[in-house]
TIMI-2910 file (N, C-alpha, C, CB; in pm, 1 decimal, decimal comma, always signed):
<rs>
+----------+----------+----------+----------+----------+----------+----------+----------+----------+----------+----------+----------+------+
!      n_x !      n_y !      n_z !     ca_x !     ca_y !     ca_z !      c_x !      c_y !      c_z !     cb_x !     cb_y !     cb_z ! resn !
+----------+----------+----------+----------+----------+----------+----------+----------+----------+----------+----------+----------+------+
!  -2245,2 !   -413,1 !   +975,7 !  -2202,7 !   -471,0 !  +1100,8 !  -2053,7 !   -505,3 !  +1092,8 !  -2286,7 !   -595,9 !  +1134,4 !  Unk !
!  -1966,1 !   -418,2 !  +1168,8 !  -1838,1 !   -462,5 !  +1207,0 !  -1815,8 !   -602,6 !  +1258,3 !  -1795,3 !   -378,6 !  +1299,7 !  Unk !
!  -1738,9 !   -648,6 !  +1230,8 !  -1736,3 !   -814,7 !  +1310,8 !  -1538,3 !   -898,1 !  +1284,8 !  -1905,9 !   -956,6 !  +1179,9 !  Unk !
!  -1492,4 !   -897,5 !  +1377,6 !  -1349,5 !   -912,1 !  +1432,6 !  -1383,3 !  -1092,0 !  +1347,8 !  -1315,0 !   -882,9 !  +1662,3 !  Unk !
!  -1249,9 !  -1075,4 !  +1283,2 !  -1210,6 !  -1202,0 !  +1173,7 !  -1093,4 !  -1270,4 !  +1236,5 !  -1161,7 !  -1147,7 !  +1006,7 !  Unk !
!   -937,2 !  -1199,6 !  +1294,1 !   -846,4 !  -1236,5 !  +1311,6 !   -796,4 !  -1136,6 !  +1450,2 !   -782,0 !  -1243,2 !  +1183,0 !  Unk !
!   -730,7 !  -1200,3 !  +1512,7 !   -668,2 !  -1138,3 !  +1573,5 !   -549,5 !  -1266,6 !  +1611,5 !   -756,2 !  -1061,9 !  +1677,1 !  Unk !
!   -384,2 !  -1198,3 !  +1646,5 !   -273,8 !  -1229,6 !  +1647,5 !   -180,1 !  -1107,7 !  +1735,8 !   -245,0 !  -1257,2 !  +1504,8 !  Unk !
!    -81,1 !  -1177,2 !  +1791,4 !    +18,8 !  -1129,8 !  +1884,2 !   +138,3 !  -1133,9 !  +1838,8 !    +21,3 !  -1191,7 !  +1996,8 !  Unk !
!   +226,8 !  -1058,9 !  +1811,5 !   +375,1 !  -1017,0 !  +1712,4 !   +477,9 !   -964,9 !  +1831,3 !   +344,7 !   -859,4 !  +1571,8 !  Unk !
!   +605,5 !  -1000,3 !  +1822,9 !   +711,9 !   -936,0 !  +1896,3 !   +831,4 !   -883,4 !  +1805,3 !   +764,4 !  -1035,5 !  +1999,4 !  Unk !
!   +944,0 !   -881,9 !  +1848,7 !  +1026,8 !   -886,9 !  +1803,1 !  +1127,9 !   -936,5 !  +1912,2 !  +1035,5 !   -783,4 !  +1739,1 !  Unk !
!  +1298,3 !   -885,4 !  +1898,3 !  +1408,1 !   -900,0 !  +1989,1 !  +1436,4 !   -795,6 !  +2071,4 !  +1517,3 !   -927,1 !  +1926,9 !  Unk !
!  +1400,1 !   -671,5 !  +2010,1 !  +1417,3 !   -559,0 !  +2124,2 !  +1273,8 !   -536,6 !  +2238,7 !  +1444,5 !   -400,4 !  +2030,7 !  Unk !
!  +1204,9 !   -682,5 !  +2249,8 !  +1127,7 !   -685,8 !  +2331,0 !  +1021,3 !   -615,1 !  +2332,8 !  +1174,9 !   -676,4 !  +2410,1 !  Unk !
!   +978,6 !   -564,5 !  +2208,2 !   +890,6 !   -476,2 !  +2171,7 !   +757,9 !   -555,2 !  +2132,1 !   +949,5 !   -391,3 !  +2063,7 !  Unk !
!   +601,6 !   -517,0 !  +2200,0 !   +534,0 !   -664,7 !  +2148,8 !   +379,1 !   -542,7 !  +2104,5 !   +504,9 !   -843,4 !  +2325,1 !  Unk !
!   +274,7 !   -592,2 !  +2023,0 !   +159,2 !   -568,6 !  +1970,8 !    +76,1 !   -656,4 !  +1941,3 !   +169,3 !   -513,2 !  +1886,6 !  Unk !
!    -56,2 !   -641,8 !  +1936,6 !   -142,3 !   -703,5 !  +1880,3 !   -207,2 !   -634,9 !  +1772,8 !   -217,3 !   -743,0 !  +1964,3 !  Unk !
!   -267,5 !   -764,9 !  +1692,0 !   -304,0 !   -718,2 !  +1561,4 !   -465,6 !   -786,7 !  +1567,8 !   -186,9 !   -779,0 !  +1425,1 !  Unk !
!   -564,6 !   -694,1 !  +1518,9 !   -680,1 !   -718,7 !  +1517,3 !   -751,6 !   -675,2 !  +1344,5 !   -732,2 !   -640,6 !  +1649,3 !  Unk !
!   -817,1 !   -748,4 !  +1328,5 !   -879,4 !   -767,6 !  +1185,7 !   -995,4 !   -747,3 !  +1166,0 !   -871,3 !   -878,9 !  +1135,7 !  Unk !
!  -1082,0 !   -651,0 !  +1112,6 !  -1195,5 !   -612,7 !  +1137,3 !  -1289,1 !   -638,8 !   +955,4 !  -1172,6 !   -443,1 !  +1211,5 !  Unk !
!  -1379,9 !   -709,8 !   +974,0 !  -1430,6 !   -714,6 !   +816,7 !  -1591,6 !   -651,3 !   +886,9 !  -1428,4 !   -920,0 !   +712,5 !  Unk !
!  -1644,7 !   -529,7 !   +756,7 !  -1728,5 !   -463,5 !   +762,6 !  -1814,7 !   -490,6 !   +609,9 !  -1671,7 !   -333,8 !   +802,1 !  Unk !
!  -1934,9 !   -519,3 !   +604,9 !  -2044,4 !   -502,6 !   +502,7 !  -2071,8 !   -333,0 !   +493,8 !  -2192,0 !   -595,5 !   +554,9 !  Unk !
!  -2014,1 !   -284,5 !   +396,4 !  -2102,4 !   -107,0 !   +355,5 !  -2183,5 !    -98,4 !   +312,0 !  -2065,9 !     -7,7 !   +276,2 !  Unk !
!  -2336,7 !    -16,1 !   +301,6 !  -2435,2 !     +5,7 !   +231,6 !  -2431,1 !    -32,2 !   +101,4 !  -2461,5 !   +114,9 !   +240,9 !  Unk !
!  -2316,4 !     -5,4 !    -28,3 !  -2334,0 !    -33,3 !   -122,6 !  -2307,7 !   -192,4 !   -190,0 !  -2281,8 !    +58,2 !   -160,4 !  Unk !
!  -2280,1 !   -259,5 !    -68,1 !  -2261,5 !   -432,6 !    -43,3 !  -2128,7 !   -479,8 !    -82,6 !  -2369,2 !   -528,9 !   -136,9 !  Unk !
!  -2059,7 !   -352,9 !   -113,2 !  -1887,4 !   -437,9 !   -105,4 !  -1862,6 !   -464,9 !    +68,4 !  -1718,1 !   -298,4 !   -180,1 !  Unk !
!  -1728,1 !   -467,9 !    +76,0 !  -1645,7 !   -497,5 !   +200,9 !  -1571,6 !   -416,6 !   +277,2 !  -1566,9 !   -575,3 !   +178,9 !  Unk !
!  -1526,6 !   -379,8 !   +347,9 !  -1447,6 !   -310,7 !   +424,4 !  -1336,6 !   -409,3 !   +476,5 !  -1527,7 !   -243,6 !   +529,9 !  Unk !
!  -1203,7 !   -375,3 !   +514,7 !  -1078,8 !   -464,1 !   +581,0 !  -1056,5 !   -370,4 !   +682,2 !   -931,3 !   -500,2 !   +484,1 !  Unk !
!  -1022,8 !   -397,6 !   +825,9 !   -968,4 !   -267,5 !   +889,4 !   -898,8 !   -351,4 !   +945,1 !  -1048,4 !   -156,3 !   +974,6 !  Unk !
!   -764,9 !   -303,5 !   +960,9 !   -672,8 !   -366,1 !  +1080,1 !   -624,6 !   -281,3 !  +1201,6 !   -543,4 !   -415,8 !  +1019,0 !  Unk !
!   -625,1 !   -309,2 !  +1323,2 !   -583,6 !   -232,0 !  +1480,8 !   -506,2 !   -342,7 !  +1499,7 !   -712,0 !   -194,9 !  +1621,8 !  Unk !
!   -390,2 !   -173,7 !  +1559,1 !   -258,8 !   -218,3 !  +1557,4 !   -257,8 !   -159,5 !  +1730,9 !   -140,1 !   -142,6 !  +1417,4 !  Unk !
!   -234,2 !   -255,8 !  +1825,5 !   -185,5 !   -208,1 !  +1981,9 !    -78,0 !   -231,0 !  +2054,8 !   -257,2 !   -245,8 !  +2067,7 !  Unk !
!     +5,0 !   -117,4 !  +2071,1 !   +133,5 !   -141,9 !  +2129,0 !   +138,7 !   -181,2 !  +2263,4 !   +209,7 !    -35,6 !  +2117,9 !  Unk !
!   +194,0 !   -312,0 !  +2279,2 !   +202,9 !   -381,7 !  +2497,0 !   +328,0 !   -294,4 !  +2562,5 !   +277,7 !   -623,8 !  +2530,0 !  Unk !
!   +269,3 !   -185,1 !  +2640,4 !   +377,5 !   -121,6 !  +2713,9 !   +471,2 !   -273,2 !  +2772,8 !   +301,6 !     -6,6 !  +2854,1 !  Unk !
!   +627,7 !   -291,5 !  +2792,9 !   +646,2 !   -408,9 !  +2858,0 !   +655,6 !   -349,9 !  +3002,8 !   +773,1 !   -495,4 !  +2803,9 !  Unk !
!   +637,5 !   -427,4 !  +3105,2 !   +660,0 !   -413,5 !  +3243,1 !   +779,5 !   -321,0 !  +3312,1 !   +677,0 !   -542,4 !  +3281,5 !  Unk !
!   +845,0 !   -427,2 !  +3205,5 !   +990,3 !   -367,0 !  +3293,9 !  +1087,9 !   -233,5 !  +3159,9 !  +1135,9 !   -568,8 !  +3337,7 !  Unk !
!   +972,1 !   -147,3 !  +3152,4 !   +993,8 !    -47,6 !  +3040,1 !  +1158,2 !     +3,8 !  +3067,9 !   +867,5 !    +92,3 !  +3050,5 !  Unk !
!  +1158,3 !    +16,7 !  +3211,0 !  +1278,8 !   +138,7 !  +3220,7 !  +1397,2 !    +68,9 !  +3263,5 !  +1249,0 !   +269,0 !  +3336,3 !  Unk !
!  +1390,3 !    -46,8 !  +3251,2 !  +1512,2 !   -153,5 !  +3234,3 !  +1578,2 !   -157,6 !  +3145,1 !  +1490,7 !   -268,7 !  +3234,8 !  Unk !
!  +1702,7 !    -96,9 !  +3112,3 !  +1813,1 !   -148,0 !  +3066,9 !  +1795,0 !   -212,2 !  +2987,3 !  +1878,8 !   -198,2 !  +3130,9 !  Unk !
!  +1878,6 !   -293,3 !  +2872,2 !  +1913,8 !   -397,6 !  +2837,9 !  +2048,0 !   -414,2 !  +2705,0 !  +1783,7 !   -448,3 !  +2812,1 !  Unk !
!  +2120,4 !   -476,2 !  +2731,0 !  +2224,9 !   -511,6 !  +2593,9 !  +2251,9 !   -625,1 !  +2496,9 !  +2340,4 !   -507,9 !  +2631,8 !  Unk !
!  +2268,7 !   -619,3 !  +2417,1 !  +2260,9 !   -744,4 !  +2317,4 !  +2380,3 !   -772,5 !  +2323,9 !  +2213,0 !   -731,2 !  +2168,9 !  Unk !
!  +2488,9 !   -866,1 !  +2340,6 !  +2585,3 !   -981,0 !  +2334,5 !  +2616,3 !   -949,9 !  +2209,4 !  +2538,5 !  -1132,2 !  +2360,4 !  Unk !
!  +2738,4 !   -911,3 !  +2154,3 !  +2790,4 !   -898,9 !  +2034,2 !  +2806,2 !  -1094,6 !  +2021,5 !  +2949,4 !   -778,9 !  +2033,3 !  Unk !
!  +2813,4 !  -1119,7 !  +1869,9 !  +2830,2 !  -1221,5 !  +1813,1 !  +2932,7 !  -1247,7 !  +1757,6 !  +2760,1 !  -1236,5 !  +1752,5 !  Unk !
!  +3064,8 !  -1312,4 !  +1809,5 !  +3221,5 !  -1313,0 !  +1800,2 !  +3215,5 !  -1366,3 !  +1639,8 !  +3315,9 !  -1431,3 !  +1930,3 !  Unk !
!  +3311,2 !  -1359,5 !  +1561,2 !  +3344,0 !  -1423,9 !  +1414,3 !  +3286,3 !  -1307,7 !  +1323,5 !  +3260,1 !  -1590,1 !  +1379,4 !  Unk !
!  +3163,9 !  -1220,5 !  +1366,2 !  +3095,4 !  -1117,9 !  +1267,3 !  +3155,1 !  -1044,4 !  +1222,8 !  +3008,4 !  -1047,1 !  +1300,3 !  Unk !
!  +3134,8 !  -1023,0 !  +1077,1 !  +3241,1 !   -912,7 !  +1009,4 !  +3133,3 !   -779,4 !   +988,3 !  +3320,8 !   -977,8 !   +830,5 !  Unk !
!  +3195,3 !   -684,9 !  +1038,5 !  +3107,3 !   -562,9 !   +951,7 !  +3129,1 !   -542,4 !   +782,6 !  +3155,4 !   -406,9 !  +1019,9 !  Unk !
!  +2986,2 !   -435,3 !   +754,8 !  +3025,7 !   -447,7 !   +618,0 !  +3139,9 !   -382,5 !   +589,7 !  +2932,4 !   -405,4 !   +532,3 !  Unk !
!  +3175,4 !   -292,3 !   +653,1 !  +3289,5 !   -212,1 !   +612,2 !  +3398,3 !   -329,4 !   +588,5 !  +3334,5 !    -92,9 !   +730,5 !  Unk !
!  +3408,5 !   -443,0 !   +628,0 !  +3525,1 !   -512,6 !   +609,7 !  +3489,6 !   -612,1 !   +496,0 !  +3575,1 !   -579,5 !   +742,8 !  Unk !
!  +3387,3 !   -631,7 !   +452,5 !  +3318,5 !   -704,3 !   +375,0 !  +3364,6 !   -612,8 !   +217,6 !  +3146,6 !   -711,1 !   +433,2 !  Unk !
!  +3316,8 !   -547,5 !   +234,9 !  +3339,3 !   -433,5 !   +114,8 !  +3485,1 !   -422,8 !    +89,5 !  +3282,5 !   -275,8 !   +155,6 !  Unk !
!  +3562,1 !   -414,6 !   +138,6 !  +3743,1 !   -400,4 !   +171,3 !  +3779,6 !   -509,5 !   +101,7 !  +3811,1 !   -413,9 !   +345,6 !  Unk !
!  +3728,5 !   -637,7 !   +119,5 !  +3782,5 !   -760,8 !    +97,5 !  +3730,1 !   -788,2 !     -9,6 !  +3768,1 !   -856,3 !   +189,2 !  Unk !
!  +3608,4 !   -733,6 !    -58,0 !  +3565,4 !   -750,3 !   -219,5 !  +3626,3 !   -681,7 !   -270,8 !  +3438,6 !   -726,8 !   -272,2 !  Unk !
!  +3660,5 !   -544,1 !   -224,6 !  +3764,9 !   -506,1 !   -365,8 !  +3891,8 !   -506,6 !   -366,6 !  +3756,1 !   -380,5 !   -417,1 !  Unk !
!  +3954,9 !   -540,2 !   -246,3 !  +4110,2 !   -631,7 !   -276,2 !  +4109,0 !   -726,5 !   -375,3 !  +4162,8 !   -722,3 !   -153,2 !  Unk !
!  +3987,6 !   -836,9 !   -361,5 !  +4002,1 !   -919,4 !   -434,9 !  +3999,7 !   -903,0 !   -586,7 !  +3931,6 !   -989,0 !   -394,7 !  Unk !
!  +3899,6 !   -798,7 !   -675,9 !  +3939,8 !   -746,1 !   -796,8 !  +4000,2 !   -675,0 !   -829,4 !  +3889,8 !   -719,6 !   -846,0 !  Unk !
!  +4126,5 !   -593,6 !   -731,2 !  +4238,3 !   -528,8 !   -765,7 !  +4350,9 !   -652,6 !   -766,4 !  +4266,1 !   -402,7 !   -661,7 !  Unk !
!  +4355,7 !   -752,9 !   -677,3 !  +4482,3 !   -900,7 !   -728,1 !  +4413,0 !   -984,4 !   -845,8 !  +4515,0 !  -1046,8 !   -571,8 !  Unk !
+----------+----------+----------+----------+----------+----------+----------+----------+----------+----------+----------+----------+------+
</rs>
């Protein structure tokens, strides 16, 4: 007998969202089974646009890297 243990709701920032479902199963030979379902939430407003706000002061690595090895060439 299949029988649902957990289930949980996950997003992220690019507005991307799923649910997670947890399935525990007894097999004939009396171990266990784990199954997890994974479902992707189309969002509503799929064909919308969207941009992320750069974050002023951020260094890329390229400049990160530059400035570490200036510093062990002085």
């Amino acid at each position: 007998m299949r029988r649902e243990i957990l289930k949980f709701h996950d997003s992220n920032m690019a507005r991307q969202e799923w649910n997670w479902t947890c399935f525990m199963e007894r097999c004939e030979n009396g171990s266990f089974s784990l199954t997890l379902k994974q479902e992707l939430i189309e969002p509503e407003d799929a064909d919308e646009a969207f941009a992320i706000d750069p974050a002023l002061g951020l260094k890329r690595g390229a400049d990160i890297y530059q400035g570490h090895c200036q510093k062990k060439l002085t």
